[in-house]
N, C-alpha and C positions, 0 to 999 in steps of 0.2 A: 525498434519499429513500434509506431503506435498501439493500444489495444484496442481503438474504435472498430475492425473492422467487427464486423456485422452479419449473421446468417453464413449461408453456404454461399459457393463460391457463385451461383447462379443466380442469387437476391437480383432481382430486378423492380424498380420501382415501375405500380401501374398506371393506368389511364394515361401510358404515354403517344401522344400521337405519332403517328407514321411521317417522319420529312423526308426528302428526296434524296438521295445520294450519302458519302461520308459525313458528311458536316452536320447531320443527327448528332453526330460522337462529339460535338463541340461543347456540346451541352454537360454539364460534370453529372446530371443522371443517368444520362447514358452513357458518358464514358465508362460511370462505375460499372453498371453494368455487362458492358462489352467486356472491359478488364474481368471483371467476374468468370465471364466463359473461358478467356482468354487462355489465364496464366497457368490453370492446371494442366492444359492441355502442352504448354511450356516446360511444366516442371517434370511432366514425363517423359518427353523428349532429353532435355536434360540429364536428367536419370540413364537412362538408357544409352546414348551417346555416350554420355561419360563413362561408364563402364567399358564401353566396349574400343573406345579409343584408349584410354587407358591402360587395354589388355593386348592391343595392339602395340601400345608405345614402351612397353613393358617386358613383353613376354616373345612377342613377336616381329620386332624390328631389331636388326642386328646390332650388334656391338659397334661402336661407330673406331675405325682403326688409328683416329690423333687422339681423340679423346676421352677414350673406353667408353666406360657406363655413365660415367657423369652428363654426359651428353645428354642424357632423357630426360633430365629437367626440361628440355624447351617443351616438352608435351605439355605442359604445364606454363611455362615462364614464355614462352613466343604468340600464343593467343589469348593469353595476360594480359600483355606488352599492347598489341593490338586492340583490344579492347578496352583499354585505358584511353589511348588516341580515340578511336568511334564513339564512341561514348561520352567524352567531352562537347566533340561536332555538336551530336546529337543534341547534348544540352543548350549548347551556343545558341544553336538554331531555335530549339522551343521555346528559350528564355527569348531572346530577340523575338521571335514572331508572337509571345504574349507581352512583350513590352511592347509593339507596336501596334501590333489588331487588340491588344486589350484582351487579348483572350484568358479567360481564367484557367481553364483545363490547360492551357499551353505552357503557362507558368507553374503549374503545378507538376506538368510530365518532368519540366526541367529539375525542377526541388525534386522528384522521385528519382534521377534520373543518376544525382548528386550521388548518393552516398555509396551506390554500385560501382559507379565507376573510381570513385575512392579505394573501393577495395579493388579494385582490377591492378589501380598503383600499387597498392602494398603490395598486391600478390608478386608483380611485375616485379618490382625494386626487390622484395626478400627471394626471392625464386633466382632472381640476377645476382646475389650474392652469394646463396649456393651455389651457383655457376660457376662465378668467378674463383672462388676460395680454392678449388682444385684445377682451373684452367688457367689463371691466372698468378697463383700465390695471395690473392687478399680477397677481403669481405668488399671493399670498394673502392675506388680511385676517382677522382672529380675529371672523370671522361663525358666527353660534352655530350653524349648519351644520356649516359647514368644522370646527369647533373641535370640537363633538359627534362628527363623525367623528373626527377626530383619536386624541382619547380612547377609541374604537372599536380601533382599531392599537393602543393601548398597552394594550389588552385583551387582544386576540388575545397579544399580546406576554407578556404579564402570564400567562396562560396557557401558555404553551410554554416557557416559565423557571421555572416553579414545579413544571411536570414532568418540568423535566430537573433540577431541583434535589436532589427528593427520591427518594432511591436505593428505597425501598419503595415499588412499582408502587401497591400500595394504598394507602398516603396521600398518595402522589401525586395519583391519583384524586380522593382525596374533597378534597382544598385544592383540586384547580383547580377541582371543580364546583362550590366555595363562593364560590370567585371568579368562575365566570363565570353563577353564578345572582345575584350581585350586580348584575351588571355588565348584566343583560338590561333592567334601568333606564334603562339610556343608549340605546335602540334608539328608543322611542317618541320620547325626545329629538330624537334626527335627525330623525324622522322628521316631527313635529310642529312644528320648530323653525320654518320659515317660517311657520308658523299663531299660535306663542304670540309671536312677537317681530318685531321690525321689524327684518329682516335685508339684507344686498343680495342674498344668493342668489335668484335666482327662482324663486317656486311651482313645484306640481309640472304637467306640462304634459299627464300621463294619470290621471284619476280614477275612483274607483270610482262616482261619485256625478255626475258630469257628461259632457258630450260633450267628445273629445279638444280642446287645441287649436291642433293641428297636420294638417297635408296626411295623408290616408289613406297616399303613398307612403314616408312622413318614417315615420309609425307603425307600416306595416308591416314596415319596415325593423329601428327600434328593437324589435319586438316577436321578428323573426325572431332578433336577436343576442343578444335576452334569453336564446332557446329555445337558442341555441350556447352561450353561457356556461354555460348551467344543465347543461348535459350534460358540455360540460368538466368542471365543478365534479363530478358524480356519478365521473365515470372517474377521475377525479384522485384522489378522494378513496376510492373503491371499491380500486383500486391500491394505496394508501398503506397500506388498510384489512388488503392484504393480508399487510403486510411486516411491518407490526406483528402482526398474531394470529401469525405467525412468530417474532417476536423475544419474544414474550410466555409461549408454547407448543413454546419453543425442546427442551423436555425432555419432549415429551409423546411419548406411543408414535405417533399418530398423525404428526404429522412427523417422525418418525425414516423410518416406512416411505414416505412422501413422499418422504423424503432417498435415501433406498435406490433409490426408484424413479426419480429422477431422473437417478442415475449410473448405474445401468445403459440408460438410453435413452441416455446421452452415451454409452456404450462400443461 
């Protein structure tokens, strides 16, 4: 992560005027600043959630009777898993709506948006290989799952190499959001892949469309870690969000008097 960021989490640049509604935040000064308020407030939630889903999934959801104890990875490896897919959308979508309205902060959410959900895949794929090594007998097998994920990481990947590749911020921009509006193909894959093929992965074990089927203690466990991960993933990425509209806006009048204002609080 960059060092540009700047003051406290609350730095807001002044004499900004008042506009009507969300679209203030289009602006990368006040995005930074919104982000500023934002992410601590994230990273506590986070904090806290995690813990206590954690000690849920751990301490207080029952031994599962096919799989014993190994089964608790999914507190960890199933809103991963998840969050790996959202999180890609998510990018799609910013990357596309700053390739098309031009939007700079829109392109920029997407590049902050990048390296989190990179790590959602690793978590996802090595957490799935703990899984399987005692549920399964092996670290992995080329299950259109697993595989489909896979190609998900060399996504993310495939993205963050094509924006460091190209030195104009702007066609930077618009290759990767071509690549990763490509690439949002592969999300239903995953996601649908235990449905179109005979895989060994196991269905999924929470549905929109049925009754869990797992112990209320197992799912509120798994849903509590969801709610931590998902906040992580905001702060992580609101942060990230910051260092870039920094690195981006390195010459604008508005971070200069940021700059100004942050050395005279050091002094």
């Amino acid at each position: 992560m960059s060092s540009l960021s700047l003051g406290p989490a609350s730095a807001s640049p002044r004499n900004l005027a008042p506009v009507a509604g969300w679209r203030q935040f289009a602006a990368p000064s006040r995005g930074y600043a919104l982000a500023g308020r934002l992410w601590p407030v994230f990273a506590l939630a986070a904090a806290l959630l995690g813990v206590l889903g954690l000690y849920i999934g751990f301490f207080v959801a029952p031994t599962d009777h096919q799989q014993g104890e190994a089964y608790r990875i999914i507190f960890v490896h199933v809103p991963a898993a998840w969050l790996s897919m959202l999180i890609y959308l998510a990018m799609a979508f910013w990357a596309g709506l700053g390739w098309v309205l031009n939007t700079r902060l829109s392109s920029l959410l997407a590049s902050a948006l990048a390296p989190t959900g990179a790590l959602m895949t690793v978590l996802a794929l090595w957490t799935g290989a703990l899984w399987g090594r005692p549920t399964w007998g092996t670290w992995w097998v080329w299950d259109a799952r697993l595989s489909s994920e896979l190609i998900l990481l060399f996504l993310y990947i495939g993205f963050m190499a094509l924006q460091a590749a190209i030195e104009d911020p702007r066609r930077a921009d618009k290759a990767s959001a071509l690549l990763a509006l490509v690439g949002v193909v592969n999300v239903p894959i995953i996601y649908f892949s235990v449905r179109w093929w005979n895989t060994l992965h196991q269905g999924a074990s929470v549905s929109l469309t049925a009754a869990p089927s797992m112990a209320h203690t197992m799912l509120a466990g798994m849903l509590v870690c969801t709610l931590a991960l998902w906040a992580y993933a905001i702060a992580a990425v609101l942060l990230r969000l910051r260092n870039k509209i920094l690195e981006r806006e390195a010459g604008s009048a508005w971070v200069l008097d940021l700059l100004r204002t942050s050395e005279g609080k050091l002094k």
